[in-house]
C-alpha positions as CSV (number, residue, x, y, z in Angstrom):
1,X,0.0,0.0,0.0
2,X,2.9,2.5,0.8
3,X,4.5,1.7,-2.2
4,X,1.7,2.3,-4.4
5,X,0.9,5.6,-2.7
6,X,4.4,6.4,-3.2
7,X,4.3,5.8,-6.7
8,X,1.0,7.5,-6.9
9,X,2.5,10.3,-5.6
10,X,5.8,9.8,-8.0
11,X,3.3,10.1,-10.9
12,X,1.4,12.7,-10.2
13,X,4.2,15.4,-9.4
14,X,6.1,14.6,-12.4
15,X,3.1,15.1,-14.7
16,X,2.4,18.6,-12.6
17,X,5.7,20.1,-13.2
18,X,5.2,19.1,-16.5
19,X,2.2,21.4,-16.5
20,X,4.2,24.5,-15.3
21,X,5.0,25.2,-18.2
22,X,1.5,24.8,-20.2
23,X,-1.8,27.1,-20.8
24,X,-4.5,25.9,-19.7
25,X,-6.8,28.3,-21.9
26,X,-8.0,24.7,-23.3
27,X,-8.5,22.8,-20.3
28,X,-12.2,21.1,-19.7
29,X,-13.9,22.9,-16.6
30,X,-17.3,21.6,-15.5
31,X,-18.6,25.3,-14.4
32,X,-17.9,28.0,-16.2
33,X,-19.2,30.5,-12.8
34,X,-16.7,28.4,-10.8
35,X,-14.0,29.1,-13.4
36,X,-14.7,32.9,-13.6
37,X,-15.0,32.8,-9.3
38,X,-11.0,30.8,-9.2
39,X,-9.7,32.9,-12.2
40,X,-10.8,36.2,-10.2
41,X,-8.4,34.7,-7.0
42,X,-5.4,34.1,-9.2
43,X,-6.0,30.9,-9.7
44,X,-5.9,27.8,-12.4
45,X,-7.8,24.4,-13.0
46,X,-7.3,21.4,-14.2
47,X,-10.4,19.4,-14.2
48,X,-10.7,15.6,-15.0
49,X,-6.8,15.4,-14.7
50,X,-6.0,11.6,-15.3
51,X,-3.1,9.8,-14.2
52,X,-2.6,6.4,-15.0
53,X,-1.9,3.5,-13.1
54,X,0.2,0.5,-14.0
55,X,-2.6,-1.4,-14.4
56,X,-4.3,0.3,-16.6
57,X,-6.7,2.3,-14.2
58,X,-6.9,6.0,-14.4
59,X,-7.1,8.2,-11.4
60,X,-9.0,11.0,-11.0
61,X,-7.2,14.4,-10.2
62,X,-8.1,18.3,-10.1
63,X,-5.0,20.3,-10.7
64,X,-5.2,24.1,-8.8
65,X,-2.4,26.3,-9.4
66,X,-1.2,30.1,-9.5
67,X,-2.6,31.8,-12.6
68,X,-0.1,32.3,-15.4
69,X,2.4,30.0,-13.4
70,X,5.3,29.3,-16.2
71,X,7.6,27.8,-13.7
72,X,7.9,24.5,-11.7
73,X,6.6,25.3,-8.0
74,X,6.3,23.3,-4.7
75,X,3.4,20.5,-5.4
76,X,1.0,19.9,-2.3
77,X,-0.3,16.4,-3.3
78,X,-3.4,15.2,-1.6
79,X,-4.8,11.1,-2.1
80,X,-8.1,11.0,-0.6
81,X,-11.0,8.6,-0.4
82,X,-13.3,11.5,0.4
83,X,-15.4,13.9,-1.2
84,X,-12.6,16.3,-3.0
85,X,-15.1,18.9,-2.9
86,X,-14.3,19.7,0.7
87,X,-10.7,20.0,-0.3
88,X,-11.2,23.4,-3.2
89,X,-11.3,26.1,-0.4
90,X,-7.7,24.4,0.8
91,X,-6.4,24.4,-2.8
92,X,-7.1,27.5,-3.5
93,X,-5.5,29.0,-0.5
94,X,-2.2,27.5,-1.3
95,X,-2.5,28.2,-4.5
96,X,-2.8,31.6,-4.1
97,X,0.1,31.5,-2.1
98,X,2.7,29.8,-4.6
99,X,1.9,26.5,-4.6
100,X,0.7,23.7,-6.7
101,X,-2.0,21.6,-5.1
102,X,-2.9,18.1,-6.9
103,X,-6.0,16.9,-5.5
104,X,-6.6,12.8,-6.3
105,X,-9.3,10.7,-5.3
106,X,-8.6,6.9,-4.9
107,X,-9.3,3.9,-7.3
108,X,-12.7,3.2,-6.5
109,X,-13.8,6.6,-5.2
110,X,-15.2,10.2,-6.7
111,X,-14.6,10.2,-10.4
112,X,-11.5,7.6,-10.5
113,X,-11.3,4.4,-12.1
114,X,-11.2,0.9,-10.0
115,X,-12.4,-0.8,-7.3
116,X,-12.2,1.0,-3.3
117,X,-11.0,-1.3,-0.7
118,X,-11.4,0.0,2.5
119,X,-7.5,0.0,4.4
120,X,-7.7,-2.7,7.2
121,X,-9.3,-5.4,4.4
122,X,-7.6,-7.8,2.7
123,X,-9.7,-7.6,-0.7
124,X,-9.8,-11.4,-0.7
């Protein structure tokens, strides 16, 4: 379980950095009020963010970041079996404040791929 959190993890700040560099002028956002609300604090979304697994699963992530950000910056990654939702007003504090903030529900949960198996279980 470690491990694959830690790879998880691996994956998911790679592909962020990778983003510091991108627009996202083009990325898909669900609402455009709730684009126009983060856009007025300075900040950037990545919605429906997908980072595969080795198994052929895909992850769901939400991507908040420092508007205009062309460099790499600190990434704040967050794995979470819960609603994400409760999560946005966090992200978009650090993000205001120079951070990255990578947001990723777990296999089975929210809008990622997989089954959920609660820790404690041996899935068996």
């Amino acid at each position: 379980m470690k491990k694959r959190c830690l790879a998880v993890f691996a994956v998911a700040v790679v592909l962020c950095l990778n983003l510091g560099a991108q627009s996202t002028a083009n990325a898909p956002v669900q609402d455009k009020s709730l684009q126009n609300a983060k856009a007025s604090l300075g900040v950037d979304l990545i919605w429906a963010f997908k980072i595969p697994m080795r198994d052929g699963v895909y992850l769901n992530g939400t991507v908040f970041k420092p508007a205009g950000q062309k460099v790499p910056l600190p990434v704040i990654f967050t794995l979470t079996p819960y609603i994400s939702d409760s999560y946005q007003n966090r992200a978009s504090y650090f993000s205001q404040h120079g951070y990255v903030f990578v947001l990723v529900d777990v296999r089975g949960r929210g809008n990622s791929e997989g089954v959920f198996i609660a820790s404690g279980t041996t899935g068996r």
